[in-house]
N, C-alpha and C positions, 0 to 999 in steps of 0.2 A: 504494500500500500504506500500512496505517496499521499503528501501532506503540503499543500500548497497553505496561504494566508492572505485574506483577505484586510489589510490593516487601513481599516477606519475611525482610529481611536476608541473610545469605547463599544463602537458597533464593528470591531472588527470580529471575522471568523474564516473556520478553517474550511477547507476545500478539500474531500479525502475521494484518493482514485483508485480506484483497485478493481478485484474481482469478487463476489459472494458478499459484498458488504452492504446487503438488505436483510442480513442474518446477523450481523452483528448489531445484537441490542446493545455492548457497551457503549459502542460510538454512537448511535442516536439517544440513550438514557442520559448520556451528559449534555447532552442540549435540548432535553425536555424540561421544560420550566414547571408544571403541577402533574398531577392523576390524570389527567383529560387532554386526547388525544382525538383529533379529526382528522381523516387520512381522504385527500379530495383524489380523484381516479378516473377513470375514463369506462365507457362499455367495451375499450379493446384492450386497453391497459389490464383491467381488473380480473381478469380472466389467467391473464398470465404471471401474474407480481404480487394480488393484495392478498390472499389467503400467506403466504410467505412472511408479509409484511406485519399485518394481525399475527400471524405468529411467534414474531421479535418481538411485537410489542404487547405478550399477552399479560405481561407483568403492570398494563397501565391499561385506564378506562377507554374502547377505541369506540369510537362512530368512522363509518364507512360510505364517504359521500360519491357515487358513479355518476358523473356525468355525460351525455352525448357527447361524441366526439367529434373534434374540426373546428377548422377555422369559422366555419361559419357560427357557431356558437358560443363563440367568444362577446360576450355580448349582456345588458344589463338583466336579460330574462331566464339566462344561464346563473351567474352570477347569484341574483335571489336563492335560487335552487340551493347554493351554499349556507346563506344564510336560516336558509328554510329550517335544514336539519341541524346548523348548529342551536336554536334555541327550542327544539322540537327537544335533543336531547339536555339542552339545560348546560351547554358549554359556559362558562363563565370567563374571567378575566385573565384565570389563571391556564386558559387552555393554551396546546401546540395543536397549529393545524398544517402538517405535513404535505404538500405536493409529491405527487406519484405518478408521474406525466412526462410529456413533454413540454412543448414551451407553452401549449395556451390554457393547460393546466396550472401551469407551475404562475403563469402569468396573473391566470386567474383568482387562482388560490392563494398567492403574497396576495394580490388585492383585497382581495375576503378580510385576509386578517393586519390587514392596514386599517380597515374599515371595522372589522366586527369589535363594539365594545370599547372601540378608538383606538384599536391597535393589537394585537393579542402574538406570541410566540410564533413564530415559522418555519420550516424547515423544508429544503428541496432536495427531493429526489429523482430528478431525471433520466427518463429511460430512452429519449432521444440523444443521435451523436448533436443533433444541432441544438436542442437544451442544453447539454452538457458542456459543450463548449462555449455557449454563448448567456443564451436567456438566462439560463437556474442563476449568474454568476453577476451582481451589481446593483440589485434592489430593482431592476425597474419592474411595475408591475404594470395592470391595464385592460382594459377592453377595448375593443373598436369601435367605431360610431360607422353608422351607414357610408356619411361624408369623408370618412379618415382613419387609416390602422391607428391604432395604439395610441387616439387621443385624447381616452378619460383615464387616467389610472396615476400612480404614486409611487414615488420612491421610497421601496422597505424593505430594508437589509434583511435577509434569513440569519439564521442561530450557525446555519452550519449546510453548506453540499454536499450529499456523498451522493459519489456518479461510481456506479457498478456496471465497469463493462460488459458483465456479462448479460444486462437487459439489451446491448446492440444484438445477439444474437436471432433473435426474431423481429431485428427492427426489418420494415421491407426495403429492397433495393434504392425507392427510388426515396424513400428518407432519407436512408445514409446518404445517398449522393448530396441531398439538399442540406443538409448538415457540414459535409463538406467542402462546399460551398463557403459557409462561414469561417473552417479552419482556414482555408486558402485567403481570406480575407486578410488576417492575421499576418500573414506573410507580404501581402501587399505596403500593406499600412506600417508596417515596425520591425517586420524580419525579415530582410532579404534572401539570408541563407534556407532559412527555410522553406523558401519556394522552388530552392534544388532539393533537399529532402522530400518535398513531396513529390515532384518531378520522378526521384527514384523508388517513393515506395508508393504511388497510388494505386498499383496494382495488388499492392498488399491491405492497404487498407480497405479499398473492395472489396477482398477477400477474407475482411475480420479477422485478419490476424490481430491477438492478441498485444505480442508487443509492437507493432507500429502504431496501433488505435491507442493505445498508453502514450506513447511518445506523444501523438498528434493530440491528446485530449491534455494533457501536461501543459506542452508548451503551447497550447491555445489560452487555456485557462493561466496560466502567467502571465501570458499578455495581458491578457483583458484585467485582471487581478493590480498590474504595476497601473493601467487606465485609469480603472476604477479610483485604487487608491489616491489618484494624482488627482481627482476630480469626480466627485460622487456625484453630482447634481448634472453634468454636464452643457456646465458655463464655460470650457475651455475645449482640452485634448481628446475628454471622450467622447465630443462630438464623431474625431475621426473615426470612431469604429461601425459607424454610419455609413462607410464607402458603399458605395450602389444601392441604400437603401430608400434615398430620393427617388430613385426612378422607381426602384422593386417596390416598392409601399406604390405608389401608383398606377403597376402592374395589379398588382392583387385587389387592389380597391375597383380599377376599372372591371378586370376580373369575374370579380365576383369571391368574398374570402372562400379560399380553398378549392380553387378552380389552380391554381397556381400553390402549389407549396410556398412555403416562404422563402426557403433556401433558393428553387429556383427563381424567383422574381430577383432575389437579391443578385444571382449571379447574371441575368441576362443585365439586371439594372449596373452592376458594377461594371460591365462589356462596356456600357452607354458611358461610365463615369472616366473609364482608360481612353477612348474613343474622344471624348472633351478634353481628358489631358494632353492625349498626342494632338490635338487641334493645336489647343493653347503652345505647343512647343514644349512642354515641361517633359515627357516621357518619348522617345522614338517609338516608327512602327515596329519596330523590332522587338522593343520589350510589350508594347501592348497585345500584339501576338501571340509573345510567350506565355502570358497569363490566358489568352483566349484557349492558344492549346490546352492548358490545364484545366480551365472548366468543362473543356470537351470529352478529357481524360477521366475525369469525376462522373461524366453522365450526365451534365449538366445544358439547360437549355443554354444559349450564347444569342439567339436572336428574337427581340422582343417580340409582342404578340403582332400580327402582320395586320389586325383590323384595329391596334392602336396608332391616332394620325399623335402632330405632333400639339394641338390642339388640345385630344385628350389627357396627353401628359400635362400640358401646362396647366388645365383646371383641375386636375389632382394633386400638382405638387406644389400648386398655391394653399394647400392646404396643411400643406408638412410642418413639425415639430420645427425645424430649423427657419423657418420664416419668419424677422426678425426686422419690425418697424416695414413691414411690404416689402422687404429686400426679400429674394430668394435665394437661400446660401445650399452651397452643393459642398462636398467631401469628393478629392480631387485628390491628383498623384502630383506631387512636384518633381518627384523620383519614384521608383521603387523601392519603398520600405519609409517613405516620406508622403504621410497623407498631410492635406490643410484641410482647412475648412473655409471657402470665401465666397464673396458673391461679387468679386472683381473680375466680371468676366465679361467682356463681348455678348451681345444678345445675338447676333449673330450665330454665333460659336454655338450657342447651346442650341436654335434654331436648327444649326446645319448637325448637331449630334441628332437631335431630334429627328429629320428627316432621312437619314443616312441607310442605306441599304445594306445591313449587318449580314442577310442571308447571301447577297453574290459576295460580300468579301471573304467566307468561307472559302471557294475555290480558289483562293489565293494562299490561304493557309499551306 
């Protein structure tokens, strides 16, 4: 097991990676706050994880919340459903209500207990690679609005991640790929080398290997972990880890949530966001390439949806998190391994990324 840290001064915690560690009652008993435990779960999740999990935890009071699964029900009438059963069983102040999901659970569920009581214990367990490396990992939590992914929700640090490799074993193909997605982010934005590691082992991580999905969940969650730490609110640097999520949040929203995974929206939107940087001058074709190869290598879409104009993008992504005094700020490569975040751009520029033919530059690849 590895043992990452999340250091937010007193709301800092640990981040434990290994394998079988949804059997390990000691490391979740030390970040249960009372007797009353809420374990929020999915109708695909629950099936394969929570009997397991009720199990570790039969030493403590549990309620067993299942909810429909998908993006599409990320939403304020899902959300009640949490609420419903915690005060059905009489959860109080001193409950943990545990996430056992992936990200729109885990999303969910911090939000519940931001909200329930005015705040109450947390803890994430993530059984997606893209939970795991990304959402479980920096307090944000949320639902979506018809208008906009992820624009009601709060920032609330959990007690403690433990990510057990062994739930990727029945994640489906095209999850991991979308998961993937995010690790490679990572590499854009703040580690160069590691986007020749994954260059050499994506065929292993495909293939679930053990230890390169340790490696890739490790050094994702470090990244994001030093982010976080440098900027919990994301007034500064952890904007960057936003890279292609302007566009990919306005994939999914025109969409439809969950017509588009998340991961893949992010990686055709990140395509859109290299595509602006090689415009601007800041990255050559040659490295914006590289990184297209590697979404391609992942399983990942690379060309946005072909009945979105450039139109649609922009009355979606007037509605983005980063839109700040009517400016619209994008997350941009100055380099590889060098994100910003600005809106010093040429209208132009994002005009012509906007309308650009992503599926013929394929045969150039």
């Amino acid at each position: 097991m590895q043992t990452l840290h999340v250091d937010l001064a007193e709301r800092s915690y640990p981040i434990f990676i290994g394998t079988g560690l949804t059997a390990r009652a000691d490391l979740l008993a030390a970040h249960i706050a009372g007797r009353q435990v809420a374990i929020v779960t999915n109708e695909t999740v629950a099936p394969l994880y929570l009997s397991r999990l009720e199990t570790t935890l039969s030493a403590f009071s549990t309620t067993s919340i299942v909810l429909p699964d998908g993006e599409a029900f990320k939403n304020w009438e899902t959300l009640q459903l949490i609420f419903d059963e915690l005060l059905k069983a009489r959860h109080d102040r001193g409950t943990t209500v545990i996430a056992l999901g992936g990200g729109v659970i885990g999303d969910m569920a911090g939000f519940a207990a931001a909200c329930y009581q005015r705040g109450v214990n947390f803890i994430q367990i993530p059984t997606t690679l893209l939970s795991q490396v990304d959402s479980s990992v920096g307090g944000k939590t949320g639902i979506n609005h018809p208008l906009g992914k992820n624009m009601v929700g709060a920032f609330y640090q959990p007690q403690a991640v433990l990510i057990d490799i062994e739930s990727l074993n029945t994640l489906p193909a095209r999850e991991l790929s979308a998961g993937l997605a995010e690790v490679i982010k990572y590499g854009l934005i703040c580690d160069e080398p590691f986007l020749g590691w994954l260059e050499d082992n994506m065929s292993a991580l495909r293939g679930l290997d053990p230890a390169a999905l340790s490696i890739a969940i490790e050094r994702s969650c470090a990244a994001k972990a030093r982010v976080v730490g440098a900027d919990e609110r994301e007034s500064g640097v952890r904007a960057t880890l936003n890279l292609g999520h302007t566009f990919g949040h306005a994939i999914e929203t025109h969409q439809g949530y969950g017509v588009w995974l998340h991961g893949e929206a992010v990686a055709a939107g990140t395509v859109m966001a290299l595509d602006m940087s090689c415009r601007l001058g800041w990255i050559g074709a040659n490295e914006r390439d590289r990184a297209v190869r590697l979404f391609l290598a992942a399983g990942l879409p690379v060309v946005p949806p072909l009945d979105m104009t450039p139109e649609h993008f922009l009355e979606h992504m007037a509605v983005d998190k980063k839109v700040l005094d009517g400016r619209l700020r994008l997350v941009l490569l100055r380099a590889i391994g060098e994100a910003v975040v600005t809106s010093d751009f040429p209208r132009e520029i994002l005009n012509a990324t906007l309308s650009a033919d992503y599926a013929a530059r394929l045969n150039q690849l």
